[in-house]
Backbone as CSV, one residue per row, in Angstrom:
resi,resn,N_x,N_y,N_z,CA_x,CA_y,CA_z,C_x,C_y,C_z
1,UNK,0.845,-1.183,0.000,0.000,0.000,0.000,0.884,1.238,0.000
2,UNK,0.847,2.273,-1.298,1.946,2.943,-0.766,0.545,4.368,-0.685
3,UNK,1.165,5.181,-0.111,1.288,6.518,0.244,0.599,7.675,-0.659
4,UNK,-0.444,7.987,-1.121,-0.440,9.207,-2.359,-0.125,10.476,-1.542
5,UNK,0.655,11.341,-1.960,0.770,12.710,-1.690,-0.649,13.360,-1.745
6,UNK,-0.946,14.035,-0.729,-2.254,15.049,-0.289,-2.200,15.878,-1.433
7,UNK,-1.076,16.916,-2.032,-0.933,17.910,-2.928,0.363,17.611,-3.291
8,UNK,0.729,17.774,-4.796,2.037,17.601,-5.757,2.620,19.570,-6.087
9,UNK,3.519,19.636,-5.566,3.937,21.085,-5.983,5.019,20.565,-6.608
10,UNK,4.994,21.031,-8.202,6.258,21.249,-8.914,6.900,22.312,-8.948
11,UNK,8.644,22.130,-8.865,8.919,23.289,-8.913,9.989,23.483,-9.880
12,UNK,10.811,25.054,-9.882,11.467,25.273,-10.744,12.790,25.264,-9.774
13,UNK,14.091,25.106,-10.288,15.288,25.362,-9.480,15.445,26.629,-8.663
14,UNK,14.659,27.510,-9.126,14.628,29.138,-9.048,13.613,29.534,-7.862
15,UNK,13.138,28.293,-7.721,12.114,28.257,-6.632,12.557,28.312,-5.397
16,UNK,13.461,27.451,-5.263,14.330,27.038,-3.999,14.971,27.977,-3.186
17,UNK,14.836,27.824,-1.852,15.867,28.879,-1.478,16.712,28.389,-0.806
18,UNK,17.859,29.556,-0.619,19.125,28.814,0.398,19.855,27.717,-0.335
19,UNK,19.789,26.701,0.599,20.462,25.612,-0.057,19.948,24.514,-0.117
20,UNK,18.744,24.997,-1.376,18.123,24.233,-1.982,17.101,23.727,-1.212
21,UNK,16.170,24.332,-0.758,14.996,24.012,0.061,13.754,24.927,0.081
22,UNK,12.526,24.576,0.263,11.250,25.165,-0.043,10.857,25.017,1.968
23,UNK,9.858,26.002,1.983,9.109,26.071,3.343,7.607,25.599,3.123
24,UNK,7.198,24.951,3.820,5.709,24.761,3.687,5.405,24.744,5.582
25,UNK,3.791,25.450,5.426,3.099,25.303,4.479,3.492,26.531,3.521
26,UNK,3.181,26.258,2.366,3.571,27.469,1.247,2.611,28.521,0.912
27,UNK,2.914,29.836,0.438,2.057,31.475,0.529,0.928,30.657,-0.260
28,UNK,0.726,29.513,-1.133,-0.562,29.907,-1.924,-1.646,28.210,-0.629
29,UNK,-1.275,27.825,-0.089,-2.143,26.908,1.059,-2.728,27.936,2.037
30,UNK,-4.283,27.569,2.223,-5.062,28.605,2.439,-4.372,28.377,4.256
31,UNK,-5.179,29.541,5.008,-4.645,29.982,6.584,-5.007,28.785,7.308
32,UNK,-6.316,28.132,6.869,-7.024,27.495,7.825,-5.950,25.685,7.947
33,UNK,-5.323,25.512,6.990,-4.579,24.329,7.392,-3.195,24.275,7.289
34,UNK,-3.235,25.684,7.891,-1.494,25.920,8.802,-0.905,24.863,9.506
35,UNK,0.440,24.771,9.399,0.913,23.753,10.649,2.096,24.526,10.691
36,UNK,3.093,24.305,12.020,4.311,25.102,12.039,5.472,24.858,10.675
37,UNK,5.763,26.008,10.413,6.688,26.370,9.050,7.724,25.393,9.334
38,UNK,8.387,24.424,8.251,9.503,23.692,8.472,10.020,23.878,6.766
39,UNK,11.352,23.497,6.779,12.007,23.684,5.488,12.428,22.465,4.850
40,UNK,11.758,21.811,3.578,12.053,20.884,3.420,13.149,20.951,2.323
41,UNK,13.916,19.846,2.372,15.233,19.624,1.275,14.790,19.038,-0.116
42,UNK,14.656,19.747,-0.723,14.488,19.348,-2.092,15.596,18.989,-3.340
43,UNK,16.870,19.895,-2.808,17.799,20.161,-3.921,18.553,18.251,-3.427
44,UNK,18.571,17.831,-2.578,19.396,16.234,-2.413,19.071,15.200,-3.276
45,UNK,17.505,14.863,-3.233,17.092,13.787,-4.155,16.104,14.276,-5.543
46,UNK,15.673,15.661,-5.422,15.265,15.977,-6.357,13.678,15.953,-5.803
47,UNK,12.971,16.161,-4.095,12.083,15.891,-4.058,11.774,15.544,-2.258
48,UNK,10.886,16.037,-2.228,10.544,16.125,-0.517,9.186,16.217,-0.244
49,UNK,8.880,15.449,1.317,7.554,15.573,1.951,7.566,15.987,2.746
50,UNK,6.502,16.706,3.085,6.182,17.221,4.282,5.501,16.421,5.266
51,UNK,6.411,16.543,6.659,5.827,15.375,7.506,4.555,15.648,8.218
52,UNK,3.817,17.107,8.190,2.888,17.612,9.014,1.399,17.058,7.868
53,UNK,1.597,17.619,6.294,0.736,17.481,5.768,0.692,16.428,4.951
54,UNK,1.993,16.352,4.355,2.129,15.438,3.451,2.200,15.718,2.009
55,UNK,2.442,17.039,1.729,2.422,17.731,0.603,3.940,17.469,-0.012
56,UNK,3.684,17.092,-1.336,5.119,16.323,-1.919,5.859,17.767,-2.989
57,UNK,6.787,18.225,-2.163,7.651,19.150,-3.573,8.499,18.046,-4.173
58,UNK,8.691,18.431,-5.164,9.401,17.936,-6.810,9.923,19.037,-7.698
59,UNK,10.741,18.588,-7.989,11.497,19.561,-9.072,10.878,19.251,-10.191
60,UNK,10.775,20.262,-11.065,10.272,19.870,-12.343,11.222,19.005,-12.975
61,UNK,10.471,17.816,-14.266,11.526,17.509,-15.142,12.336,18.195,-15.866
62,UNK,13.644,17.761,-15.858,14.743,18.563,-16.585,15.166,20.152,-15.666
63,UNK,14.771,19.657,-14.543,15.519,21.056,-13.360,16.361,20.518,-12.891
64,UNK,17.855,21.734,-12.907,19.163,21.139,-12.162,19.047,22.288,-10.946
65,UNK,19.576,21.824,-10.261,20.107,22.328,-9.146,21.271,23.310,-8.974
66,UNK,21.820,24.023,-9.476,23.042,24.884,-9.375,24.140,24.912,-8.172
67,UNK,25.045,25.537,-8.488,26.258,25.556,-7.319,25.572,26.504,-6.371
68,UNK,24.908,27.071,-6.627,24.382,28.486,-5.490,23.458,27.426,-4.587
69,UNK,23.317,26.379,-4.480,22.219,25.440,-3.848,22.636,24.602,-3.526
């Protein structure tokens, strides 16, 4: 039985911040299903969950990661 992701956010490399990581919950998830802000790593495998909601970031196909990340 595996797992479906609640919500799929694709992203662009340009998306990322720092070193290579997204925050959720993210500006466009409405107020009412807030959970405390955590930063997930996206730039390592190309892809991350969130352990509160379960919302899966992904890099888009054919996104690299840069030295700035």
């Amino acid at each position: 039985m595996s797992a479906q992701p609640k919500a799929l956010v694709e992203l662009a490399a340009a998306d990322l911040r720092g070193p290579g990581v997204v925050c959720c919950p993210n500006p466009r998830m409405p107020l009412w299903s807030g959970h405390p802000k955590i930063y997930i790593d996206v730039a390592t495998t190309g892809e991350g969950r969130c352990p509160y909601c379960g919302t899966v970031y992904r890099l888009k196909a054919g996104e690299k990661v840069g030295a700035g990340h």
